[in-house]
N, C-alpha and C positions, 0 to 999 in steps of 0.2 A: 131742895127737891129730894122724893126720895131716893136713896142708893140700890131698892130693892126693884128699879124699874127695870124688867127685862130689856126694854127696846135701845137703852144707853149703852149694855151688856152685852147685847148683840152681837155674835160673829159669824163666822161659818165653820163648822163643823170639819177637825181634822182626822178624827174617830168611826163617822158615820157619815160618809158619805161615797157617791155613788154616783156624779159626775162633779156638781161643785161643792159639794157641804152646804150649800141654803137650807135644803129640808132637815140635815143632819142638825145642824145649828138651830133651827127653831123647835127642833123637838127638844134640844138641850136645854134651851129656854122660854121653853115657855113649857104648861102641862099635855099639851096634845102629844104623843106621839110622831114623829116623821115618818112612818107609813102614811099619816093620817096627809101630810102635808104632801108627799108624793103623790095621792093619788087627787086632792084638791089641785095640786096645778096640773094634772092629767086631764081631770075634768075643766078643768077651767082651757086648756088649750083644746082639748075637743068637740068642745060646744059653745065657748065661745068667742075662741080666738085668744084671748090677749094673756092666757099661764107661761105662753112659752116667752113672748117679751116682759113680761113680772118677771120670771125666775133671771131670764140673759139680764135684767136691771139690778136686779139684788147679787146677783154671781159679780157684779163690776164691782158695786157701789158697797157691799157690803164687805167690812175686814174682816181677814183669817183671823183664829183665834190666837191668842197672844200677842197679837201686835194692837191692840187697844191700848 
């Protein structure tokens, strides 16, 4: 498989972030920004309900950086 797959790479962000590192973490890896991803799960929890349980699922499920 490749090693240059963000989603194996995945953490949370200990740099940037701003309650848990999720948005911090996915702007590290991947190209978007995390403003971009803060304000996607804003919109997603204000219109259509389910950013705020995404984000509380990845704030669980997904590991701090360095313990990969």
């Amino acid at each position: 498989m490749d090693e240059n797959n963000w989603l194996q790479q995945f953490s949370k962000s200990q740099r940037d972030k701003w309650i848990g590192g999720v948005c911090g973490g996915l702007g590290e890896h991947t190209p978007i920004p995390s403003w971009f991803w803060r304000f996607l799960f804003v919109f997603l929890f204000l219109f259509y309900g389910f950013g705020f349980l995404l984000y509380i699922l990845l704030w669980i499920f997904v590991p701090k950086s360095g313990s990969t």
